[in-house]
C-alpha positions in Angstrom: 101.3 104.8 121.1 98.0 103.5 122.7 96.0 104.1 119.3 97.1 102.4 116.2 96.8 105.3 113.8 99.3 107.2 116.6 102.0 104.3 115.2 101.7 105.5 111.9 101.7 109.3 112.4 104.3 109.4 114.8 106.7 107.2 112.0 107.1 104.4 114.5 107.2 101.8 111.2 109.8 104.2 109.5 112.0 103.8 112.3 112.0 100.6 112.2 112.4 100.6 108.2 116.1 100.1 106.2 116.6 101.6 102.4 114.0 104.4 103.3 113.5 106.6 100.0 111.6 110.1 100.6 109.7 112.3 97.8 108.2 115.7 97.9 106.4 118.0 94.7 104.5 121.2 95.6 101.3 119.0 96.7 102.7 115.7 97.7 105.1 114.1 100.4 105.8 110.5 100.0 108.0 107.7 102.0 108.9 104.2 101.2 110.9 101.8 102.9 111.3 98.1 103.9 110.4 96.5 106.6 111.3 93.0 105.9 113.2 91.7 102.9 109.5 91.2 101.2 106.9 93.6 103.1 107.6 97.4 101.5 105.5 100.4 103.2 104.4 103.5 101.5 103.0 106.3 103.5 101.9 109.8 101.3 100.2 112.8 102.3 98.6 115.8 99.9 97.9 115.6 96.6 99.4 112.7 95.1 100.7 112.8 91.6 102.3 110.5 89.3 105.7 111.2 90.3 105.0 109.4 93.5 103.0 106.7 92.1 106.5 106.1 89.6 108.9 106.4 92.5 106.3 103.7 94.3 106.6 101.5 91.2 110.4 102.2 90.9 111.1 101.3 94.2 109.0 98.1 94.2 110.5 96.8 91.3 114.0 97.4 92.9 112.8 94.9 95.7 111.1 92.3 93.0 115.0 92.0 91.5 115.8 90.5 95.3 112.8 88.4 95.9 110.1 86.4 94.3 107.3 87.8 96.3 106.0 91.2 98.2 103.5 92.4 100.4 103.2 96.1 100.2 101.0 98.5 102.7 100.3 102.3 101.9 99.3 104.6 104.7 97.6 107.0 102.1 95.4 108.4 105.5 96.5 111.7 104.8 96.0 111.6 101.0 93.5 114.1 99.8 93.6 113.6 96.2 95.4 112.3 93.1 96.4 113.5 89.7 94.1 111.5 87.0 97.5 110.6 85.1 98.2 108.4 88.3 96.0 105.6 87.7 97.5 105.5 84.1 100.6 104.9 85.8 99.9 102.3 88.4 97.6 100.1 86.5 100.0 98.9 83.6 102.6 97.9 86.5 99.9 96.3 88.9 98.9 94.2 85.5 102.7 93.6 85.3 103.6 92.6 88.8 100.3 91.3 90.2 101.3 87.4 90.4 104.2 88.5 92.7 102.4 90.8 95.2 100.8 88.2 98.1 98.7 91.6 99.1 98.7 95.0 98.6 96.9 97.1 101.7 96.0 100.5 101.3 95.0 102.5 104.4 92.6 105.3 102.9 89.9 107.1 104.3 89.5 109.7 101.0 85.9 108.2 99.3 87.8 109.7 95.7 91.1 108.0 96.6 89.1 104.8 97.7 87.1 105.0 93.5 90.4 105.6 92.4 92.3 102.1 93.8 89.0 99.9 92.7 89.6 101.2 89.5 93.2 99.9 89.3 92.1 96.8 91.2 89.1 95.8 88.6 91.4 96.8 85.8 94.5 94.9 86.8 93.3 92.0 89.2 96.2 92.6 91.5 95.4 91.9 95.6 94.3 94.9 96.7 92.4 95.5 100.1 91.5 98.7 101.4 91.4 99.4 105.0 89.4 102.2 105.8 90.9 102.9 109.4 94.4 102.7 110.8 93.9 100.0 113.3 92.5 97.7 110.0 95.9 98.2 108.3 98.1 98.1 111.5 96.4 94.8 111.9 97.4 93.4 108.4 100.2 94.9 108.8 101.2 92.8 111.9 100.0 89.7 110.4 102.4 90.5 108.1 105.2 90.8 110.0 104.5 87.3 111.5 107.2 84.6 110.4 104.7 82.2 109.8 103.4 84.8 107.0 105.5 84.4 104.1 103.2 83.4 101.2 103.7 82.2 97.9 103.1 84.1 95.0 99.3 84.0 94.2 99.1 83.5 90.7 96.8 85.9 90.1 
């Protein structure tokens, strides 16, 4: 565990995750679980298609029914790609939910994934920061985990 990116790829996170909820199609694997009652964590590899981005959103809103306010962080390192029909799913929900995200950090390193999450980010205005290497995200995501972390809502 000496590099950050070795915490994610070795599932140290998902160990230490509760309500864990796994999805694979022919070109996609996805996880997401909870690390704290308001911090959820994606992680996908492959070709992502809207089937993941709905059990994201499905998911999400599962944990919005128990609290006001959540931080979510994707690992989407390993994501090569996306199906168009994605973004058509996500940005309607992120227009939806944005007010009750405090952040939303995306670890990508894919330039077309990276297009594809400013597009939903212009469009929807929800809190969305890319991190474009592992020890970036493990950083937010540690900040994150502090106690002294728990923001309200942003209004945005």
């Amino acid at each position: 565990m000496s590099d950050s990116g070795e915490l994610f790829d070795q599932g140290y996170f998902q160990r230490q995750g509760t309500a864990l909820e796994p999805l694979e199609t022919e070109r996609a694997a996805s996880i997401v679980y909870r690390l704290k009652s308001s911090i959820v964590v994606g992680r996908a590899r492959g070709y992502v298609d809207a089937p993941h981005m709905q059990h994201l959103i499905e998911y999400c809103d599962a944990v919005l029914r128990e609290v006001d306010c959540i931080t979510v962080f994707h690992d989407w390192f390993a994501v090569t790609g996306y199906e168009s029909r994605t973004r058509q799913v996500m940005t309607p929900w992120a227009v939806r939910t944005r007010a009750r995200h405090a952040a939303i950090h995306i670890g990508v390193t894919s330039q077309v994934v990276r297009m594809g999450i400013a597009v939903v980010s212009l469009a929807s205005g929800a809190p969305i920061e890319t991190h474009g290497s592992p020890s970036s995200h493990l950083a937010a995501l540690a900040g994150a985990m502090r106690p002294s972390s728990a923001l309200p809502p942003s209004g945005r």
